[in-house]
MIDOSE-1310 file (N, C-alpha, C; in nm, 2 decimals, decimal comma, always signed):
residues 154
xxxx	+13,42/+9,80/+11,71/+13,38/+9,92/+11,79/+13,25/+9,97/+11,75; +13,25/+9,98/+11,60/+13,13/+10,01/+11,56/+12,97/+9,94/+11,59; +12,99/+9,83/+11,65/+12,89/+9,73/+11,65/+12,87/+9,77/+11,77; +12,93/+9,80/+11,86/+12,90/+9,76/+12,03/+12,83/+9,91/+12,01
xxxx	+12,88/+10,01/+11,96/+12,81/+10,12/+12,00/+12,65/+10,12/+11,94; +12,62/+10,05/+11,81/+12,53/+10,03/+11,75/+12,46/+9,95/+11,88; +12,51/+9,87/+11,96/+12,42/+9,77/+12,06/+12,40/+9,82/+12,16; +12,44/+9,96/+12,19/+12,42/+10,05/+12,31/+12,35/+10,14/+12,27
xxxx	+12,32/+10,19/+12,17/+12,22/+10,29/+12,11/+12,08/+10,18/+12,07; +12,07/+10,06/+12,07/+11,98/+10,00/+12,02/+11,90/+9,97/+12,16; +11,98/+9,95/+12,27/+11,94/+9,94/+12,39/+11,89/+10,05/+12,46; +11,94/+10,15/+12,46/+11,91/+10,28/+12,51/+11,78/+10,31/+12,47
xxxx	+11,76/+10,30/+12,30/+11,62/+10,28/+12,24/+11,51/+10,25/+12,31; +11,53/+10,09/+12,32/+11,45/+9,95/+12,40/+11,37/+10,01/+12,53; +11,49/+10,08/+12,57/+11,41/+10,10/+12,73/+11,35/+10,25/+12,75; +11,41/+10,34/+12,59/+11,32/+10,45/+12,62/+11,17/+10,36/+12,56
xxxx	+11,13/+10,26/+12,53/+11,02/+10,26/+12,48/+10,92/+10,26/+12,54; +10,91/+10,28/+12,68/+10,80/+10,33/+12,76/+10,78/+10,23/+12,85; +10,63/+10,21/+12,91/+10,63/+10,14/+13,02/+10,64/+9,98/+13,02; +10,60/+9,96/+12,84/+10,56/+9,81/+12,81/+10,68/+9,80/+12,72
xxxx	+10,79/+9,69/+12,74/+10,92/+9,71/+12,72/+10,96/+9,63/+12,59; +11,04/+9,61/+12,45/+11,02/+9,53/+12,37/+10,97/+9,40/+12,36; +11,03/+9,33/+12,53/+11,06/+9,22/+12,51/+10,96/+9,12/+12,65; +10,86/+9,23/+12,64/+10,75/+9,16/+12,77/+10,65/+9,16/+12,70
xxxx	+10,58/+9,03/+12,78/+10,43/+9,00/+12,71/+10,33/+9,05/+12,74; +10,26/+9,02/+12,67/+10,11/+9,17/+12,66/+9,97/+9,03/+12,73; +9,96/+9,10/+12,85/+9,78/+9,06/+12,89/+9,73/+9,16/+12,85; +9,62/+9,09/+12,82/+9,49/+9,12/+12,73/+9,35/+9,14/+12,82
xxxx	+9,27/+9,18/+12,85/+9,09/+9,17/+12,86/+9,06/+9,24/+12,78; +8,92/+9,17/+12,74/+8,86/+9,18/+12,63/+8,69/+9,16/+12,69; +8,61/+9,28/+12,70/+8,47/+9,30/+12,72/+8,39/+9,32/+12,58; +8,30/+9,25/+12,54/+8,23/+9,31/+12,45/+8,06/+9,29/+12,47
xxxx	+8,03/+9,41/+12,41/+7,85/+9,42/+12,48/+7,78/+9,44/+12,31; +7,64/+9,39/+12,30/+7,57/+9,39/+12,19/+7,56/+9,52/+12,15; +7,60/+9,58/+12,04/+7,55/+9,67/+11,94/+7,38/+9,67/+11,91; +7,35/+9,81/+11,83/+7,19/+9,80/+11,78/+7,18/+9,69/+11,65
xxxx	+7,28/+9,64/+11,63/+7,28/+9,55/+11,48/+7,30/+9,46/+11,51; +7,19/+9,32/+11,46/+7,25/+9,21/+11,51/+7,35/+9,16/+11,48; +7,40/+9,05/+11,58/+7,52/+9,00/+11,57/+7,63/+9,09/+11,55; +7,66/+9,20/+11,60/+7,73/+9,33/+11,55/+7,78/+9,35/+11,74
xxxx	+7,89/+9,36/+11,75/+7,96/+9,37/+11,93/+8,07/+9,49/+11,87; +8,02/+9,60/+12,05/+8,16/+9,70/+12,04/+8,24/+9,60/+12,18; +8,33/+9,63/+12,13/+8,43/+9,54/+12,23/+8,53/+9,63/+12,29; +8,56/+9,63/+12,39/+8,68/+9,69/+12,46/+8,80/+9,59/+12,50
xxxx	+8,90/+9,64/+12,46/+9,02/+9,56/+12,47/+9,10/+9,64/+12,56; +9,17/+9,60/+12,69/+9,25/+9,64/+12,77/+9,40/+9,55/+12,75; +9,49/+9,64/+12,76/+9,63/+9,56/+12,74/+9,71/+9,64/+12,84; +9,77/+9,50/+12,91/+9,86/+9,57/+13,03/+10,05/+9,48/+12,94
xxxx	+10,13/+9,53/+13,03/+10,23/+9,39/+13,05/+10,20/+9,33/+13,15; +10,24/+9,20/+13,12/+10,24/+9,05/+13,18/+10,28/+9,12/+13,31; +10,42/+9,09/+13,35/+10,50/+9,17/+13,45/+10,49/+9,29/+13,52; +10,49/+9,38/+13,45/+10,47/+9,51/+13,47/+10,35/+9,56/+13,52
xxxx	+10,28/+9,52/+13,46/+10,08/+9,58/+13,47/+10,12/+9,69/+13,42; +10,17/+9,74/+13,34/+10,17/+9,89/+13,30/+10,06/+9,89/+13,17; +10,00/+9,96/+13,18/+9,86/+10,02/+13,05/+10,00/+9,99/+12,92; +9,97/+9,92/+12,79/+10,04/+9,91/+12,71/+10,00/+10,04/+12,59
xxxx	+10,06/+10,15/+12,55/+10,03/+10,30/+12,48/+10,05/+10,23/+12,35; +10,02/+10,36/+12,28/+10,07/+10,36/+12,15/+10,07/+10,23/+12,06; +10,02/+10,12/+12,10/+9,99/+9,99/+12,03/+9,92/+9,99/+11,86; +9,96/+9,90/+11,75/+9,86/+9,89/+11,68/+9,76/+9,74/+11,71
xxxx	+9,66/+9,74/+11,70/+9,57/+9,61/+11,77/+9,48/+9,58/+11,65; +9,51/+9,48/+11,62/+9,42/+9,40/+11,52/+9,35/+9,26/+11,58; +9,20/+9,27/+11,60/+9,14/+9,17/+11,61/+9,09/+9,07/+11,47; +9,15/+8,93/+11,49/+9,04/+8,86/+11,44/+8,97/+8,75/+11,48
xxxx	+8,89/+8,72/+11,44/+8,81/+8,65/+11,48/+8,75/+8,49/+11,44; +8,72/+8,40/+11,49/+8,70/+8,28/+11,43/+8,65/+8,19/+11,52; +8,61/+8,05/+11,50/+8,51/+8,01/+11,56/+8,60/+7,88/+11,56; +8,68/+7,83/+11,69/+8,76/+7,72/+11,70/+8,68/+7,58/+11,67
xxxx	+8,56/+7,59/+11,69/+8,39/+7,49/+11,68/+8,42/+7,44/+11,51; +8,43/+7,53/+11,43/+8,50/+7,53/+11,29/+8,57/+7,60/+11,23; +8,66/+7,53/+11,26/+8,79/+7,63/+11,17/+8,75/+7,63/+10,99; +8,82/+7,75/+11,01/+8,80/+7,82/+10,88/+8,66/+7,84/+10,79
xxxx	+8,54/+7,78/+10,88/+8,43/+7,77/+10,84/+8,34/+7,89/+10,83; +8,36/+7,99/+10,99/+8,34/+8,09/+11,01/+8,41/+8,23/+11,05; +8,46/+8,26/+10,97/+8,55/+8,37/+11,03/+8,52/+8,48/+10,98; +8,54/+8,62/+11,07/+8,55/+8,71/+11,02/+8,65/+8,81/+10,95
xxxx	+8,65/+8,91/+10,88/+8,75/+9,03/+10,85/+8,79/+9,08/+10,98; +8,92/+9,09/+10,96/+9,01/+9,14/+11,05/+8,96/+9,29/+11,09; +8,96/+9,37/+11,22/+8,97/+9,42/+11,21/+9,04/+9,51/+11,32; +9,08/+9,69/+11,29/+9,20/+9,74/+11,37/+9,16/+9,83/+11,45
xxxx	+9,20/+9,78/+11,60/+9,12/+9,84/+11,72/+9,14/+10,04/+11,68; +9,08/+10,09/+11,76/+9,11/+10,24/+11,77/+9,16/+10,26/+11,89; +9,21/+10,34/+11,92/+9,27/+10,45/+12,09/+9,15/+10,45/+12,14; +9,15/+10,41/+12,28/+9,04/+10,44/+12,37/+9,09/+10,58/+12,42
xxxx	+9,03/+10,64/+12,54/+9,08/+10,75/+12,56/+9,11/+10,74/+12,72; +9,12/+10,61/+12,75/+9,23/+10,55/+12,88/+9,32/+10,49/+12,82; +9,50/+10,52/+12,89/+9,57/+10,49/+12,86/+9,56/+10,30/+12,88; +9,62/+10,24/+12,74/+9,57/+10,08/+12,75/+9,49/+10,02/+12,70
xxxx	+9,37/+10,12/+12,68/+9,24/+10,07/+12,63/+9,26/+10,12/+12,48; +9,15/+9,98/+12,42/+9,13/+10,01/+12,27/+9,00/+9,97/+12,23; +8,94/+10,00/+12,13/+8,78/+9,95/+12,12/+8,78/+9,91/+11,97; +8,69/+9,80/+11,95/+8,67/+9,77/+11,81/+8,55/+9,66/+11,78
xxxx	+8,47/+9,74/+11,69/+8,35/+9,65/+11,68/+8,33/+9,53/+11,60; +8,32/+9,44/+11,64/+8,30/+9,32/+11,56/+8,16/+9,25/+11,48; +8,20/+9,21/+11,34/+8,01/+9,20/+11,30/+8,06/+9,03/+11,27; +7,98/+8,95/+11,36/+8,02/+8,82/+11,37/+7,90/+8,73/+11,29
xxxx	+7,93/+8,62/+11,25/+7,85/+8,52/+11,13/+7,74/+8,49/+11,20; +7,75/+8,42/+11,34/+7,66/+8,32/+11,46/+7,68/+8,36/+11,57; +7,60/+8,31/+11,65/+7,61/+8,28/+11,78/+7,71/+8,21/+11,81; +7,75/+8,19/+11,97/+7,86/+8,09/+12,00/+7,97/+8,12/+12,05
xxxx	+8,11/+7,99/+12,08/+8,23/+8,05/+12,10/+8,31/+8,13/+11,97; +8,39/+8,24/+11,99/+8,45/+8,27/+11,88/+8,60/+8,27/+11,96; +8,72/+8,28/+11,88/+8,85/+8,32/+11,96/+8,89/+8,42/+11,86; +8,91/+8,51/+11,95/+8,92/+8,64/+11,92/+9,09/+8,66/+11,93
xxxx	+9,18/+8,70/+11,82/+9,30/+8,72/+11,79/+9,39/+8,82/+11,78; +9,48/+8,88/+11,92/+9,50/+9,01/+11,94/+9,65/+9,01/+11,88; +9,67/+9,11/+11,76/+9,78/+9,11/+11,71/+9,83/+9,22/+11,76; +9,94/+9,25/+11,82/+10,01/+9,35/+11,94/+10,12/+9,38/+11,85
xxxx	+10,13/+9,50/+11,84/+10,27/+9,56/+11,75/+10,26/+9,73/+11,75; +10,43/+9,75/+11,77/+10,43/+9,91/+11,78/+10,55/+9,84/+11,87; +10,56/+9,91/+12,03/+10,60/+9,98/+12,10/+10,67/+9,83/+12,19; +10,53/+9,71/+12,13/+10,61/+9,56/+12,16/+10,51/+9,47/+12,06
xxxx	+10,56/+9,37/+12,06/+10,49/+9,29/+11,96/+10,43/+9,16/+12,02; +10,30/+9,10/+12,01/+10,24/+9,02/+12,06/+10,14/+8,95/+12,01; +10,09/+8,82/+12,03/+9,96/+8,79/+11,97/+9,90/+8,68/+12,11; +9,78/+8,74/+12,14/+9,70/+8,71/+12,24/+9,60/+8,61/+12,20
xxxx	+9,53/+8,53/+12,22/+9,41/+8,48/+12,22/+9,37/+8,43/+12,29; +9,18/+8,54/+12,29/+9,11/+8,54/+12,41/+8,97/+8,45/+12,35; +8,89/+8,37/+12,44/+8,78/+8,28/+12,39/+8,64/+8,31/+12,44; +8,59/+8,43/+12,39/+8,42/+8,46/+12,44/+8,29/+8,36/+12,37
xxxx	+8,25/+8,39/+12,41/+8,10/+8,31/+12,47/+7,99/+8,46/+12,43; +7,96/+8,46/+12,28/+7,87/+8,53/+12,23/+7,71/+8,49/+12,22; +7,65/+8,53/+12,32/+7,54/+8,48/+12,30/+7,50/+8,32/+12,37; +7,34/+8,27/+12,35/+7,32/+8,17/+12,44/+7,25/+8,05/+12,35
xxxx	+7,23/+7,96/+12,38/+7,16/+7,83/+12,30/+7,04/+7,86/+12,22; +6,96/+7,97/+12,32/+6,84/+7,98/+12,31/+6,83/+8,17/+12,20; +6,96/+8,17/+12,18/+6,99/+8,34/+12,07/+6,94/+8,42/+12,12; +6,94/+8,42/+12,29/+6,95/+8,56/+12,37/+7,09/+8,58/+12,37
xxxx	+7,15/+8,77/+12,36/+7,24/+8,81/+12,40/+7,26/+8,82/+12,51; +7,40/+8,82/+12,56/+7,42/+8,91/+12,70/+7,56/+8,92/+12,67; +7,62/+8,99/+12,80/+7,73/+9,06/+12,82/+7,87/+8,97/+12,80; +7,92/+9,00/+12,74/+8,07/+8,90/+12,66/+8,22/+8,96/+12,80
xxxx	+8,26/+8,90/+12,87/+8,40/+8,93/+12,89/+8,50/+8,79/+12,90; +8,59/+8,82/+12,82/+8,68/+8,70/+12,79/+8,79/+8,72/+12,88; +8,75/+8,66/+12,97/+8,87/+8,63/+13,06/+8,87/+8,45/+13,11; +8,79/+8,37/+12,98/+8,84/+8,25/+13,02/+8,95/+8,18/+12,97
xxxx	+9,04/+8,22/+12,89/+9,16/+8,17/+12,91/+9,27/+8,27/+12,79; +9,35/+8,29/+12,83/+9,49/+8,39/+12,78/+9,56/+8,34/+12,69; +9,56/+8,31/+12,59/+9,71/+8,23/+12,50/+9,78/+8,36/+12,48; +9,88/+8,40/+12,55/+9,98/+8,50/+12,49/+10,07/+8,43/+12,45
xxxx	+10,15/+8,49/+12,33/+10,24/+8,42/+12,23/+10,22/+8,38/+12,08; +10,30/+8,31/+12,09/+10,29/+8,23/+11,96/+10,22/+8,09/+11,95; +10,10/+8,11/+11,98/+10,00/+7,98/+11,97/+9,95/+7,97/+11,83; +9,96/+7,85/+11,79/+9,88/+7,83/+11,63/+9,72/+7,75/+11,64
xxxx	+9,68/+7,82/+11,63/+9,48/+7,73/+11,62/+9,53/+7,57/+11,58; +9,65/+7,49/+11,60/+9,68/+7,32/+11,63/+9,65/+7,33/+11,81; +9,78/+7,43/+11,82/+9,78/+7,41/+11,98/+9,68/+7,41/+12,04; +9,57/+7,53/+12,02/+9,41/+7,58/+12,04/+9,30/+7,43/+12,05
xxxx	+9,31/+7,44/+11,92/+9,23/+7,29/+11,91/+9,24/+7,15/+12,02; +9,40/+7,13/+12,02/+9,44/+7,03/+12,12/+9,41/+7,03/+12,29; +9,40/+7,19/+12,32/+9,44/+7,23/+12,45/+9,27/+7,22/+12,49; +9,17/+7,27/+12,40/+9,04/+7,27/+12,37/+9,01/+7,12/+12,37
xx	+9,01/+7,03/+12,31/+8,99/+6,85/+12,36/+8,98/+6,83/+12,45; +9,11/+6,88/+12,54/+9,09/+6,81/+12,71/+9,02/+6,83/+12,78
């Protein structure tokens, strides 16, 4: 008896947890525009649910970052978005090695737990900047930089 009510209070929990629910996945966009320092991006990260579209609150969001082109060759320090002051939104600056593709690694925890990875296009052949938004492709889940690499071949 003790258990069931523990599983009714754990549930009651779950669903007061707001609009983005334990157990739904987190979409991601991710804009980032040049800072005054080179190689230095403020990025905006928007997080909805998959399902829902609802603005995901209260999140902790840790970006990192790495250069699928070479693993482990170029990567940066992690770092932990801030509250934007739209519900959903979070901002976090990134100070990157090079030019190039980076995949950028959204660690989603708090309210639901997630990990995203988004693939921007920093900069050009010729080391002109311009404007970064990662909406070419979504890995929500549990993807490991194997899967990344392989899905990137084809």
């Amino acid at each position: 008896m003790r258990l069931s009510i523990a599983a009714v209070a754990l549930s009651a929990a779950l669903m007061a947890g707001g609009p983005a629910l334990a157990g739904e996945r987190v979409a991601a966009d991710v804009s980032c525009t040049p800072a005054a320092e080179k190689l230095t991006y403020d990025c905006t990260i928007m997080l909805k649910g998959k399902k829902s579209g609802d603005p995901v609150e209260g999140a902790e969001v840790v970006v990192k970052a790495d250069m699928p082109s070479m693993p482990l060759a170029h990567n940066v320090r992690p770092v932990k978005a801030a509250p934007a002051s739209m519900p959903g939104h979070y901002t976090a600056t990134l100070e990157l090695e090079m030019l190039g593709e980076w995949a950028l690694t959204l660690d989603v925890s708090g309210t639901t737990r997630d990990r995203v990875v988004k693939k921007l296009d920093f900069g050009t052949a010729s080391g002109e900047t311009e404007h970064m938004h990662g909406d070419m492709k979504d890995h929500g889940g549990d993807m490991d930089h194997d899967e990344m690499k392989m899905e990137d071949a084809q």
